[in-house]
Structure formats: structure tokens, C-alpha cells
C-alpha positions in Angstrom: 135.9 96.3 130.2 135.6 100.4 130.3 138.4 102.9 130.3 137.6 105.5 132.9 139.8 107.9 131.3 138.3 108.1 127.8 134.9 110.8 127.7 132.1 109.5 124.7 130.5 112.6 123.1 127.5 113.5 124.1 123.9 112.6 123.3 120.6 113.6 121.8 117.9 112.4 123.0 114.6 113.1 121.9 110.9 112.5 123.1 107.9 112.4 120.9 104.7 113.2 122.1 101.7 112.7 120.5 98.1 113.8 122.0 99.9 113.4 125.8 101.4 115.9 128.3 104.9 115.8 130.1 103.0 114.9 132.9 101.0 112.1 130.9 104.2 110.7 129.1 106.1 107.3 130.8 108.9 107.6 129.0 109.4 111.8 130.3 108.6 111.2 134.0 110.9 107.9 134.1 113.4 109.8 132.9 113.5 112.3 135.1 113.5 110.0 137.7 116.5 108.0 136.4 118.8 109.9 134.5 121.1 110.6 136.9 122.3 107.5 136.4 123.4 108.3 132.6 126.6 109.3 133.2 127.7 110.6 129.8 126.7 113.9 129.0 123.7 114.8 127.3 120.7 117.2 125.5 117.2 116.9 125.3 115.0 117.4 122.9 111.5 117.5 123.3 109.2 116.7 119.8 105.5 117.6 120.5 103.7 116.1 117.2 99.9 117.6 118.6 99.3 121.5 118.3 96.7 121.0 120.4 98.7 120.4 123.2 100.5 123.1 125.3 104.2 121.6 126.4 105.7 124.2 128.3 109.0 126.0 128.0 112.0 124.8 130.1 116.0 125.2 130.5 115.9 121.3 130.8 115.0 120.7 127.1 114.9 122.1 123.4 111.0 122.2 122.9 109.8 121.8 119.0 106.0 122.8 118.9 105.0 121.0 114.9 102.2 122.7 113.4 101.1 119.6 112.4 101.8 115.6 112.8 105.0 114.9 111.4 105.0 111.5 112.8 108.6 109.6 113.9 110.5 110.4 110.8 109.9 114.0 110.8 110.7 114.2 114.6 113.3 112.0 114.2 115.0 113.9 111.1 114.6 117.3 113.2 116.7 115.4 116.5 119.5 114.5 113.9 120.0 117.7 112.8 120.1 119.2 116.2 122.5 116.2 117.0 125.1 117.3 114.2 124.6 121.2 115.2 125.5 120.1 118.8 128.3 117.5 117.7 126.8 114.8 119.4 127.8 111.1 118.7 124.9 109.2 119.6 121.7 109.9 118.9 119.0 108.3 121.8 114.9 107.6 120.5 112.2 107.6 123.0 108.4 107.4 122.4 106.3 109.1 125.1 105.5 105.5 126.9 108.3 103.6 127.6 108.8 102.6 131.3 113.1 103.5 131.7 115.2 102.0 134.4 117.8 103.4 136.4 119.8 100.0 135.4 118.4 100.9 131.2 120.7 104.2 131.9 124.1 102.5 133.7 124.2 100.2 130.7 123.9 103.0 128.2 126.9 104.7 130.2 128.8 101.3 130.4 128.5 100.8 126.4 130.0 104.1 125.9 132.9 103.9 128.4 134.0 100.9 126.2 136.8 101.3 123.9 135.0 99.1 121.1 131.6 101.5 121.6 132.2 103.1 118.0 132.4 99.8 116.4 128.4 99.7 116.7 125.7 101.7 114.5 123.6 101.4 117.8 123.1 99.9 120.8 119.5 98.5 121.7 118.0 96.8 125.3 115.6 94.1 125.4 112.1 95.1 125.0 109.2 93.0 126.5 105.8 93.0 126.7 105.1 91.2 129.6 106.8 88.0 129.3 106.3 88.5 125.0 110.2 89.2 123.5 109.1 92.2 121.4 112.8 93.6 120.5 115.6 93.0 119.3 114.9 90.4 116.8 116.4 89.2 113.2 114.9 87.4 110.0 116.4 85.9 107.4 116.8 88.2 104.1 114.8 86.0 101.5 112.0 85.8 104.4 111.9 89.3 105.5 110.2 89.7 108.9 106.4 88.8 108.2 107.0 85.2 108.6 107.0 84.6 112.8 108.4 81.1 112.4 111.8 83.1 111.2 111.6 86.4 113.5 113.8 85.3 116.4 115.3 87.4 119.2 118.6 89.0 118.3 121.5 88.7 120.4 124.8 89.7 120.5 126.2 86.1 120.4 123.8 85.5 117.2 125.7 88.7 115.8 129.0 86.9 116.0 127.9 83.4 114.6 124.5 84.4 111.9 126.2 87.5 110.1 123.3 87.1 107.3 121.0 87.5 109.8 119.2 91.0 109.4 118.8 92.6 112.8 116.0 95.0 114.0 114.7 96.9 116.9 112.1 99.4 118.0 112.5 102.5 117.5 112.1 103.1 121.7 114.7 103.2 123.5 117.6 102.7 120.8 120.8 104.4 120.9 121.8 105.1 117.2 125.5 106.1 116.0 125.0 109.5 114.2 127.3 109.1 111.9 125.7 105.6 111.1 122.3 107.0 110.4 123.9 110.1 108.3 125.7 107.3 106.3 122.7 105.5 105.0 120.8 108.6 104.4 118.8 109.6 107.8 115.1 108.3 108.4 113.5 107.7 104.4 110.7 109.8 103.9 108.6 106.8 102.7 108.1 105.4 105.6 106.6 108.2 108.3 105.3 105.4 111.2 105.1 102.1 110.5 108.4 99.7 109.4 110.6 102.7 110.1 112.4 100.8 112.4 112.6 97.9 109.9 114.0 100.2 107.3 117.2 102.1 109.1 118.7 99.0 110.6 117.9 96.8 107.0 120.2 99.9 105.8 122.8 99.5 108.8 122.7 96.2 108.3 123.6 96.5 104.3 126.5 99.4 105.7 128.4 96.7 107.4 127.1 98.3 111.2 127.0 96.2 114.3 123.9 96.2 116.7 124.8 95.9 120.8 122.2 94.2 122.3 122.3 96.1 126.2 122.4 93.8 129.1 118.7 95.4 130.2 115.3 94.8 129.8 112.1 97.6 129.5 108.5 97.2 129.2 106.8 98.4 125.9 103.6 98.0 125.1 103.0 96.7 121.3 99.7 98.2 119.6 100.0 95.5 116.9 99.2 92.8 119.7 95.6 94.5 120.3 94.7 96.5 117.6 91.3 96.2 118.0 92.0 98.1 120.7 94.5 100.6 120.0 94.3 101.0 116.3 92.8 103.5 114.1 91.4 102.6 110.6 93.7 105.1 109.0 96.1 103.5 111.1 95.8 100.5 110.3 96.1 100.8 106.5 99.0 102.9 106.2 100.4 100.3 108.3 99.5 97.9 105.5 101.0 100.1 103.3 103.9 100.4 104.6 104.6 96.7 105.3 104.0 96.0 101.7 106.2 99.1 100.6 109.5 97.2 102.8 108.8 93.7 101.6 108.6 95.4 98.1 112.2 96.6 98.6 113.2 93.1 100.1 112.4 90.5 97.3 109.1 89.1 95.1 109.4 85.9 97.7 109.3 88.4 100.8 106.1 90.4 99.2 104.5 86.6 98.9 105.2 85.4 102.1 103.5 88.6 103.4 100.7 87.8 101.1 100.5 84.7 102.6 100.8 86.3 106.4 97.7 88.6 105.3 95.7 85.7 104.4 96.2 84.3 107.7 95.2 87.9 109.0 92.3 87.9 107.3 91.3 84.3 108.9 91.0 85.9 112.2 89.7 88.8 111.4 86.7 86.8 110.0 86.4 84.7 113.5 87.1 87.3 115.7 84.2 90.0 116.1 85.9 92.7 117.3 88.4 92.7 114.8 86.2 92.5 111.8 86.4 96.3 111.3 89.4 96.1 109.2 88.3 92.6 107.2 87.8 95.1 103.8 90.9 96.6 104.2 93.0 93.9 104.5 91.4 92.2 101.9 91.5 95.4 99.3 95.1 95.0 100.6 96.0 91.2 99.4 94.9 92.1 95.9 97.3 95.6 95.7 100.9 96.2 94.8 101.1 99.8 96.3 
């Protein structure tokens, strides 16, 4: 139910390019094309993470030019500050290649027209690659999320009847409380890429916050589903890295189950050819704490 009468704050949005154009980005020319249908008022902020690339200046969005790759959490950190100078609420994420909707937008709107909107931390569609359930999901806390058999989809029924569940989503397309996120400390530093996602919303979830699963679904592509394809070396450890960093603050069980997960890793990396450029790593990886 919505209450015509009551106005939700505005929100930030942000968009973080990296190595693409306005014209290259998805998630930019989608927008443009559907957010007329977001019917709560709103800024824009545009995060270009590649010096290399010339974003030009516009009265439709805050540009921020970084001399350097700051990755999500520094664009992120730099949107919630402009959200708290601009007294926003809500604080919207998009990467640069997430296909929006026109019906993504009216369920954003319809969440925040609802009296019980500020009971949430953040609000969250489905994400899909394909026919694949990528996002939302949740995991049990003495598993953490490196076991598959446990990651499950999240949904707002599971919210009311698996409270210990711990609830994530991607970054892309999620709708976070400002207030929430200012709570448990903004985006942490350690984690610049990877697991960020996994981090904030194990913090919301230790807060108390509520995640609203939107009645939507978007397209994403995952990288982790073809990284022989779309993954850099570099890449690909600090991924590693930071997987073993969040299991780490977890439990000792979680950082053995994802142990075990590598090992299974490194089984198909050893059949599969084109995936054999990151065997060492992986297996440097099973053998370190850091």
C-alpha cells in the first residue's frame, strides 16, 4: 500500500565507469531512457575511475574525473558524501553495464511511497544472468557464502521466517539507506572490488537492517562465471584475496570451507585448458592466511 501524500527524500545515484564512455555504458543509456519513470526526486552522480577517458561536462550530472582507479569503494565513499551534503535518504549503486527497466524504476518509486520504506537498510531487485539467479541470495553464518550448496536466493518471505540467514546482493542496482551505510561505518577500505558487497550487508545484517527484495528482475552479467574470459590475473588474485580476508572475519570453519571450495577450483582449473592460467595462483592461495 503507498500513501500518495507522503514525499521520500531524494536520491543519489551514482555510475562508475571504468575504461567505457557514456555512450559505451548500459547502465547510463538505460537510464536515460527509463528514468522518467522514477518518480521520486533525484541527483546524479557520475564516477569515471579511467583518466584516460574524457566524460564530458553536463547540467544532468555531478562528473568526478579520479586521477587514478579508486575502484567501487572509493567511488562509492565519494557518492555518500555527496549524498549527506545533498540530504538525500537513499543512496542508488549502478555499475556502467546493467540493462535498467522502466518497470526496475516504478518499483523503486513504489518502495519509497510506502509508509514502512524506512524500516529497510536497502532495497534490492532480482538479478539474473540469463536464466542463472545471481542476486539476492543468503548463507548461513557458520558456512559463509563459499559453499553453493548453502547460497540460496533471498527473498522477502525468507526475511520473515530465516532471520539468521545473512542476506547479500550486488552492488548493481541496490538502493541503500544512507543513514544505514553511515551506521556501520560506510564502504571498509579493505575491501576496494571484490566481496564489497558481501561486506556492507554482513554489517547491515549484524545492525538489525532489513533487505526489500523489489518485485523486478535485471540482467547482469557475472565475470566470475567466465573468467577465463573476463578476468585479469591481477584480478583474479585480489579477488582471492579478498575472499579469504571476509571468510577470515566470518569464522576458522568459514576460512576452511573456502579452502575446501579452492581445492575444487583448483580441480578444474587443472582439466580445463583455458583456465590453467591461474592454476599457481590459486594454489599459492590454498597454502596462505593473507
Amino acid at each position: 500500500m503507498t500513501n500518495s501524500n507522503m514525499m521520500p527524500n531524494r536520491i543519489q545515484i551514482i555510475i562508475v565507469l571504468y575504461k567505457t564512455t557514456l555512450q559505451e555504458s548500459i547502465s547510463y543509456q538505460s537510464f536515460k531512457k527509463y528514468c522518467a519513470s522514477l518518480t521520486v526526486p533525484y541527483t546524479l552522480l557520475i564516477y569515471n575511475n579511467s583518466p584516460e577517458v574524457t566524460i564530458p561536462l553536463s547540467t544532468e550530472y555531478t562528473l568526478i574525473n579520479a586521477t587514478s582507479n579508486r575502484y567501487l569503494q572509493g567511488a562509492y565513499s565519494e557518492a555518500l558524501k555527496l549524498a549527506q551534503q545533498n540530504k538525500a535518504d537513499w543512496l542508488l549503486l549502478l555499475d556502467q553495464d546493467t540493462a535498467l527497466t522502466a518497470e526496475y524504476f516504478t518499483s523503486i518509486s513504489n518502495f519509497l511511497y510506502q509508509d514502512n520504506a524506512t524500516d529497510y537498510c536497502a532495497a534490492v531487485p532480482n538479478l539474473c544472468q540469463e536464466s542463472i539467479h545471481l542476486s539476492p541470495c543468503c548463507y548461513p553464518k557458520w558456512v559463509g557464502p563459499f559453499w553453493q550448496s548453502y547460497l540460496k536466493p533471498y527473498t522477502n518471505k525468507i526475511a520473515e521466517e530465516r532471520k539468521s540467514e545473512i542476506y547479500m546482493a550486488f552492488n548493481s542496482a541496490t538502493l541503500l539507506s544512507v543513514s544505514a551505510i553511515c551506521q556501520v561505518g560506510g564502504f571498509d577500505e579493505q575491501y576496494p572490488l571484490d566481496m564489497l558487497d558481501y561486506r556492507y550487508f554482513y554489517q547491515l545484517h549484524l545492525q538489525g537492517g532489513k533487505m526489500y527484495v523489489l518485485d523486478t528482475v535485471l540482467q547482469q552479467k557475472l565475470s566470475l562465471l567466465s573468467i577465463e574470459d573476463s578476468m585479469s590475473i591481477e584480478r583474479y588474485k585480489s579477488y582471492l584475496s579478498s575472499c579469504l580476508r571476509f571468510a577470515k572475519q566470518l569464522s576458522v570453519r568459514c576460512v576452511l570451507l573456502y579452502k575446501l571450495r579452492l581445492c575444487r577450483t583448483i580441480a578444474a582449473q587443472l582439466l580445463k585448458k583455458s583456465k590453467r592460467k591461474f592454476l599457481k595462483y590459486s594454489i599459492v592461495h590454498l597454502f596462505a592466511w593473507k
